[in-house]
C-alpha positions in Angstrom: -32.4 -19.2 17.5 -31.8 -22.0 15.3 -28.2 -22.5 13.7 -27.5 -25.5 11.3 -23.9 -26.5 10.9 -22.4 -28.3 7.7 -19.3 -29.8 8.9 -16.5 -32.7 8.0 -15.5 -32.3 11.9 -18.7 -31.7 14.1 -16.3 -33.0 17.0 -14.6 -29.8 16.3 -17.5 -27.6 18.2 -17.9 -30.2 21.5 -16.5 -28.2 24.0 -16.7 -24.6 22.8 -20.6 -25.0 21.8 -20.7 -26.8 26.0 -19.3 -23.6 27.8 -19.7 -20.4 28.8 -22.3 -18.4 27.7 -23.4 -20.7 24.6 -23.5 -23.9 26.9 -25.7 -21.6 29.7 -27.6 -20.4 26.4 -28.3 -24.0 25.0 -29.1 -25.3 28.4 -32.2 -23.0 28.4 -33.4 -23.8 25.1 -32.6 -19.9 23.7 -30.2 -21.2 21.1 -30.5 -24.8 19.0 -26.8 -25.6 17.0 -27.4 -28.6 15.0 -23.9 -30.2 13.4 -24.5 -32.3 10.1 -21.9 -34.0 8.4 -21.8 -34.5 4.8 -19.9 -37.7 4.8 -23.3 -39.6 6.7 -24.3 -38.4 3.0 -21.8 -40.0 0.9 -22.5 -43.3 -1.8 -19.1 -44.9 -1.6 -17.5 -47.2 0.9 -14.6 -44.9 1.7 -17.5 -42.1 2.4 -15.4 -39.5 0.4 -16.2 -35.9 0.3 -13.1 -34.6 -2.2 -11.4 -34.9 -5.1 -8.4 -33.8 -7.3 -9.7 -30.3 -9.1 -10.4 -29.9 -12.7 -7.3 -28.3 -14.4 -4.7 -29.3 -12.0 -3.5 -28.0 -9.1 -2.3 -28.3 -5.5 -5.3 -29.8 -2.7 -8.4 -31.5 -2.9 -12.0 -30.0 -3.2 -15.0 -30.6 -1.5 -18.0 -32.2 -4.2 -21.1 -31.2 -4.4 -22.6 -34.3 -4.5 -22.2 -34.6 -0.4 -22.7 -31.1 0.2 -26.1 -30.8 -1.9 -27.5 -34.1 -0.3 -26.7 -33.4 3.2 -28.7 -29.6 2.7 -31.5 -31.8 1.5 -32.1 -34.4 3.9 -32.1 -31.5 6.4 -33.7 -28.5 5.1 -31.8 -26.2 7.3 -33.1 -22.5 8.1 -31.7 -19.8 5.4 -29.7 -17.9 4.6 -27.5 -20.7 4.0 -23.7 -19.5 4.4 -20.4 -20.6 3.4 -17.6 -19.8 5.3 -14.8 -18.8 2.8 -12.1 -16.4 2.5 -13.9 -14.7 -0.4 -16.9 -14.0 1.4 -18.3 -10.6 2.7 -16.4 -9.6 6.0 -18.1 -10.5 9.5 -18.2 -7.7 11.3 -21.6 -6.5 14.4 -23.8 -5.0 12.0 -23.5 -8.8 10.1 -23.7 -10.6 13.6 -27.4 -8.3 13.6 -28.5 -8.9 10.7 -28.4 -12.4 11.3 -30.0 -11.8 14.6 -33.1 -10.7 12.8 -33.3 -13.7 10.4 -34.3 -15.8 14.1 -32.2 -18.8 12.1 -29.6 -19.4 9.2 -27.0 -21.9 8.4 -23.8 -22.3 7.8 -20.9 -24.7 5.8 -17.6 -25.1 6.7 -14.6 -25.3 3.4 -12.6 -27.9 4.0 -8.9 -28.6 1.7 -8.7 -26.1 -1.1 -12.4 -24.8 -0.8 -15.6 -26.3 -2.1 -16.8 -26.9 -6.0 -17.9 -23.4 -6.9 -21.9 -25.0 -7.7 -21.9 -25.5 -4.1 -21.5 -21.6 -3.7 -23.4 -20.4 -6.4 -26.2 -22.8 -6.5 -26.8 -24.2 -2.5 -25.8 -21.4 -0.7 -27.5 -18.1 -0.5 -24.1 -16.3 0.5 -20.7 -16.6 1.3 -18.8 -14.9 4.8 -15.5 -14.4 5.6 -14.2 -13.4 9.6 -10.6 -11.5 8.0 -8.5 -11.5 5.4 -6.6 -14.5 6.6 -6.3 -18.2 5.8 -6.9 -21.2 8.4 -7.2 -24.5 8.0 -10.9 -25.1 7.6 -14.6 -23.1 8.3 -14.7 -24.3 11.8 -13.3 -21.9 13.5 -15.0 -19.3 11.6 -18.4 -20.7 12.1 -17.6 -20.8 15.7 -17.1 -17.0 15.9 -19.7 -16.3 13.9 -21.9 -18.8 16.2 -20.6 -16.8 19.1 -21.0 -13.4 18.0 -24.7 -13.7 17.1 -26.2 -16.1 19.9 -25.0 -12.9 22.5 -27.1 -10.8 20.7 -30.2 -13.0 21.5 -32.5 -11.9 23.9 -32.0 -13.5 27.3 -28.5 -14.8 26.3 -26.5 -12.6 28.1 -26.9 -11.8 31.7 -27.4 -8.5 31.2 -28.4 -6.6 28.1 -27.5 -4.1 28.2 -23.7 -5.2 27.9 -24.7 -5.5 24.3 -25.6 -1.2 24.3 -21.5 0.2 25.4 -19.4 -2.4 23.8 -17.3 -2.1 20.4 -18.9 -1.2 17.9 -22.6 -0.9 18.9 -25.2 1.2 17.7 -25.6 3.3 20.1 -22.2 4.6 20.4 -21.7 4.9 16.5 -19.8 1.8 16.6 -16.6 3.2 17.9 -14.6 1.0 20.0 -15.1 0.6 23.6 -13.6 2.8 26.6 -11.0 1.3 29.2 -12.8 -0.4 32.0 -11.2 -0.6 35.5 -12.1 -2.7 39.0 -10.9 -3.0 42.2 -8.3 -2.2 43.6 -8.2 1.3 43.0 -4.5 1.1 43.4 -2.4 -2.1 42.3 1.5 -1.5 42.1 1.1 1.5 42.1 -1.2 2.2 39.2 -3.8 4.1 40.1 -7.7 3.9 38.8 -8.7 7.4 37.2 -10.0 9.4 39.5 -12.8 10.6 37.5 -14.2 7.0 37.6 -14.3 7.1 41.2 -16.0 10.3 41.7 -19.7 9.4 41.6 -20.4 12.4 39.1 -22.2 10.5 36.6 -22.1 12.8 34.0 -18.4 13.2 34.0 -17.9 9.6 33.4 -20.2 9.7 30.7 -17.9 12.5 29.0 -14.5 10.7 30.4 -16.3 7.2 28.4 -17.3 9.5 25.2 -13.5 10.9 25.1 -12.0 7.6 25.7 -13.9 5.9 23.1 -13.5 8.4 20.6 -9.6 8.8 21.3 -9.2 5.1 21.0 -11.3 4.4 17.7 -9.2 7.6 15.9 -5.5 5.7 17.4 -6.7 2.7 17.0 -9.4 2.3 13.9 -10.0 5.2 12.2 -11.6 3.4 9.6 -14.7 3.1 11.9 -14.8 7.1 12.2 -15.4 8.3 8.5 -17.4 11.5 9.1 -15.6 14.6 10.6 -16.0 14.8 14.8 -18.8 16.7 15.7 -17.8 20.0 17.6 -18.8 18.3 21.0 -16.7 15.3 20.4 -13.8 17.6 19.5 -14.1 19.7 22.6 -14.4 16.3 24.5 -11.0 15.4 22.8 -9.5 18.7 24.0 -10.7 18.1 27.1 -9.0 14.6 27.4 -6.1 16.1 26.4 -5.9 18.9 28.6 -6.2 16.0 31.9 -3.5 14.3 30.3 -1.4 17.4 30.3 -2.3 18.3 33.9 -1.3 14.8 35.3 
């Protein structure tokens, strides 16, 4: 997978786009991030990128003038995103879709926010990781990076990590169940014993109940359909082990 970066501060993705699983994944040529900065784009000595906004205000604004001519020269893979508080919300099913595309983009807001031609006119969409401010699209493109290269076959170790975590298809995107390791016993905390059994189906139905119990505490937002007998009796279940410990 292919993803183009737009940014003021390619420094800013060094070391995070060098480690872990997106270093291991660039390393063996399954993803390609390429960081462009608009000011190698720029006509003036001082190589500006912003200026003062029309009708007065606090902050500076990103032109369109670097923007447009730094999308040019490189012809990046679409869709073309724009990392911006108004933008739809990231969430897994997004992270998949832009699985599927095999490549997009993505521009990073600097100051107050780009000129609004730059929105309407170069990109093809606009994305948004929370209904919270920071300083700049970095960090945002960097989850958004992260979130979508795991999904790419071969990236992860294993993948069929990607099958029981939060939010994943195949468990109707509730949230994930507690997982445990050795010791069974640390300070006097004890692993559930249902975990330790080797009955493979009753883990299953311990996992189910977990997950379940912890999307409705938890994010009930992600449940928005009424539980389906079985998962109620699996809650009532939970419940009743809870009461006999």
């Amino acid at each position: 997978m292919r993803i183009d970066v737009f940014t003021l501060f390619p420094e800013y993705f060094a070391g995070p786009l060098d480690a872990s699983l997106l270093g291991r994944a660039r390393r063996e040529h399954r993803l390609d991030v390429r960081l462009h900065d608009p000011r190698d784009h720029t006509v003036d000595k001082h190589r500006s990128v912003d200026d003062a906004p029309f009708g007065g205000g606090a902050g500076m604004v990103m032109m369109p003038e670097p923007l447009f001519a730094a999308v040019d020269a490189v012809a990046p893979p679409r869709p073309l995103l724009l990392l911006s508080a108004s933008g739809r919300r990231f969430d897994q099913g997004f992270a998949r879709e832009l699985v599927d595309t095999g490549g997009f983009s993505l521009l990073c807001g600097r100051y107050e926010g780009v000129d609004q031609r730059v929105a309407d006119h170069l990109c093809d969409g606009e994305v948004s990781i929370g209904d919270f401010v920071v300083a700049g699209g970095e960090v945002a493109a960097l989850c958004v990076i992260e979130a979508t290269a795991r999904l790419v076959v071969g990236v992860m170790g294993n993948e069929s990590s990607a099958d029981e975590e939060s939010f994943a298809p195949s468990t109707g995107g509730l949230l994930e169940y507690p997982q445990y390791t050795r010791p069974a016993e640390f300070r006097g905390l004890e692993v559930p014993e249902v975990l330790r059994s080797g009955d493979h189906a009753r883990v299953a139905r311990w996992r189910r109940a977990q997950s379940l119990r912890r999307t409705l505490d938890r994010r009930p937002d992600l449940l928005d359909r009424p539980l389906t007998a079985d998962e109620q009796q699996l809650l009532d279940d939970l419940e009743a082990q809870v009461g006999d410990a």
